[in-house]
N, C-alpha and C positions, 0 to 999 in steps of 0.2 A: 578604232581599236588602238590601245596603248601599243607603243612600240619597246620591244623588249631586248634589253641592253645583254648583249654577248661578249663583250674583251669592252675591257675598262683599263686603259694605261694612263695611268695617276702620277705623274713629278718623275718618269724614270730617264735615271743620270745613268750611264754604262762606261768606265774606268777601266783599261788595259794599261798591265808596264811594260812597256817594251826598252828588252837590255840595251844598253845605250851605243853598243860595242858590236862588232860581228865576231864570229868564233871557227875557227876552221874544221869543228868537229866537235858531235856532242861529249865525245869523252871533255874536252874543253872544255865548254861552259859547264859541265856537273863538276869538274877539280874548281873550276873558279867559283863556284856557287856554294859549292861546301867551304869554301876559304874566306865566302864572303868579299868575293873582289868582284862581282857584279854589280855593274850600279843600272840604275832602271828609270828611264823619261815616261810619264804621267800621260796617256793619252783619251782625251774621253771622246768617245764615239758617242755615244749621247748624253744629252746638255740639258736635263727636266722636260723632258716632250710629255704631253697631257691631250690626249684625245677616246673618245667614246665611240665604237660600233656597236650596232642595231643587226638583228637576225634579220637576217636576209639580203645585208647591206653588201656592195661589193666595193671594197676597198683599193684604189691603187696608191702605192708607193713609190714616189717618183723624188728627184735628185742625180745629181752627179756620182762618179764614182767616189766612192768613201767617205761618202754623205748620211750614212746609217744605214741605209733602207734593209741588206740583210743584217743586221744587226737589231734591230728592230722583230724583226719577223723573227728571228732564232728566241728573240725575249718572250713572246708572247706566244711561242712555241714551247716553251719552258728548256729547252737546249740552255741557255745564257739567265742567270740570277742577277737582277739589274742591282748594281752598288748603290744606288738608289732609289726613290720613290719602290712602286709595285705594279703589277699584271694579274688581273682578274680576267679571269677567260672562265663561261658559264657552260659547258659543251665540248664536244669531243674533238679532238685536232686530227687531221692529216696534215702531214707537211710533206711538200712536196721541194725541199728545199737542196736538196743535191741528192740526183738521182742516180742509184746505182749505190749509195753508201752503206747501205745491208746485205748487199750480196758478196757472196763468197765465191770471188772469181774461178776459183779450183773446181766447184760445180756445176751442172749442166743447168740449159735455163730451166728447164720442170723444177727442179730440185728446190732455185732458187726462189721458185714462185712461192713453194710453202717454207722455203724459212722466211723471206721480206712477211708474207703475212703474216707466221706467228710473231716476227718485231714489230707489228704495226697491230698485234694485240689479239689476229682472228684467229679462230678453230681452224683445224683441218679439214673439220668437215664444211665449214664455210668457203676455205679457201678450193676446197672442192666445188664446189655448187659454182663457182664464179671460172672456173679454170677452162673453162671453153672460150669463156666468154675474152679472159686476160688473153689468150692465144690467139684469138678473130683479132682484137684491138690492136695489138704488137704487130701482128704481118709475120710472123716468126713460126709457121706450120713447119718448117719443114728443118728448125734447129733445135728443138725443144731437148732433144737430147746432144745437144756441141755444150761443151763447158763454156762458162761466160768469158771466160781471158779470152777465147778467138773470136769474141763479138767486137765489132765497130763501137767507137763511142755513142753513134747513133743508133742501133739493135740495141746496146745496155740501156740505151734513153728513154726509146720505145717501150721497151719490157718492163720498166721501173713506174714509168708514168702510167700503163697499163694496170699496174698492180696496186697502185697509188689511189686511183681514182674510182676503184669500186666500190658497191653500198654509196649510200649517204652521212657524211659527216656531218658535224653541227660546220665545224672551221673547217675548211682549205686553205692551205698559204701556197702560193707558188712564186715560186724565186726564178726567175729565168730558164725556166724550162719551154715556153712557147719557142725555144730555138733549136729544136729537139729536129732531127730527121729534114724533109727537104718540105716546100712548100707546100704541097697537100694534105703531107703528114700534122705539119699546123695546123693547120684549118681541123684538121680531124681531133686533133688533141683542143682546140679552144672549143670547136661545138661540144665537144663532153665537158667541159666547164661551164658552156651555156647551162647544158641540160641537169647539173647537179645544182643549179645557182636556180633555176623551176622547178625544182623538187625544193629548195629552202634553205639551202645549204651558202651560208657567209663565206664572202670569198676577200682573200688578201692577197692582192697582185703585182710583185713586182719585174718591170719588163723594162730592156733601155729601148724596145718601141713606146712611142709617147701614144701614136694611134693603137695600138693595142690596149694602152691602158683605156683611152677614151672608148675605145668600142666597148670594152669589159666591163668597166667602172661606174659608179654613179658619185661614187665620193674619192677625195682623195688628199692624201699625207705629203708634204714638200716638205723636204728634209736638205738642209743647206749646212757643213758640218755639224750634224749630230744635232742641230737646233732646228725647232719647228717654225719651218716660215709660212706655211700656211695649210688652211684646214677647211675642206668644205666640200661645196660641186665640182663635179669633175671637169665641165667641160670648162666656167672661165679659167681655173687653176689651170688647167693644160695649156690654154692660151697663152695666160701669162707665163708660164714658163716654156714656150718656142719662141716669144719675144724676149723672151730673159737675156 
């Protein structure tokens, strides 16, 4: 059976300016900005990176810090419009990409539950049908009504990735979230990524465990600043790069 292509990134260059100068306050840089005394250094986080995923392929992202890899994934999440080349993505995305960035600290976690889902696109009555299900996975029976500002950064992690990972998407991206709650909690949050990844669902993984990737992945992205050093299986990649 042909194998059916899902995120297609074609020639993409990604370009940030950053002000050259520090500012001791934003009133600061908007007087210097409207005066035009800003000046701006050229930094490109990606450099023409050109690779192809397949449904059902599971993708790791691997690299040094500020080597792309979230930048990358925010592109093909459609977050970031690449300055150059493009991103063909064939299917629906979840990103799992900073967890807790939808909720509204002010509100209790129920609350929370159905606004992250109406931003991640579901009914209420969907978000209904799953909402036993999001409170079993979190561990969180007994805070559903505490507003989220008194949760741990770990309960927000919990509850976000819980919420994140329901239904089946066509994509997944996950950005560093396998470091969510304490060692068990792992394990429980990566076998729910197994079991969406046996249901069909393409996975885009980035994790600074190199064996995470290796366990998760069958393919993988090396991202060396913002340039593609290599493209392929995961296991010699991973190799070559803990002897890097």
């Amino acid at each position: 059976m042909e194998k059916e292509l899902i995120i297609k990134v074609d020639h993409v260059s990604m370009k940030f300016n950053l002000a050259s100068e520090k500012f001791d306050s934003l009133k600061e840089y908007i007087i210097k900005s409207l005066k035009k005394q800003v000046s701006y250094n050229e930094f490109w986080a990606l450099k023409d990176v050109s690779f192809e995923v397949y449904r059902g392929e599971s993708l790791g992202l691997i690299g040094l810090n500020g080597s792309g890899k979230s930048t990358m994934l925010k592109t093909i999440a459609g977050v970031l419009k690449p300055t150059k080349g493009s991103v063909s993505v064939l299917g629906t995305v979840a990103p799992l990409i900073e967890l807790g960035a939808g909720f509204d600290f002010d509100l209790t976690a129920r609350e929370n539950i159905f606004l992250n889902g109406a931003l991640l696109g579901y009914s209420r009555e969907m978000m209904n049908s799953y909402y036993d299900e999001i409170v079993e996975f979190s561990e969180l029976q007994n805070f559903m009504d505490v507003p989220v500002k008194n949760f741990s950064s770990g309960m927000v992690s919990r509850l976000a990735f819980a919420i994140a990972t329901i239904g089946t998407p066509d994509i997944m991206i996950v950005d560093e979230v396998l470091s969510v709650g304490d060692f068990r909690f792992q394990q429980k949050c990566e076998a729910r990524i197994r079991s969406m990844m046996d249901r069909g669902t393409t996975i885009l993984f980035v994790s600074h465990s190199i064996e995470q990737v290796e366990s998760i992945c069958n393919k993988v992205v090396w991202l060396d600043h913002g340039v593609l050093k290599r493209f392929g299986d995961a296991e010699p990649i991973c190799n070559e790069y803990k002897n890097s």
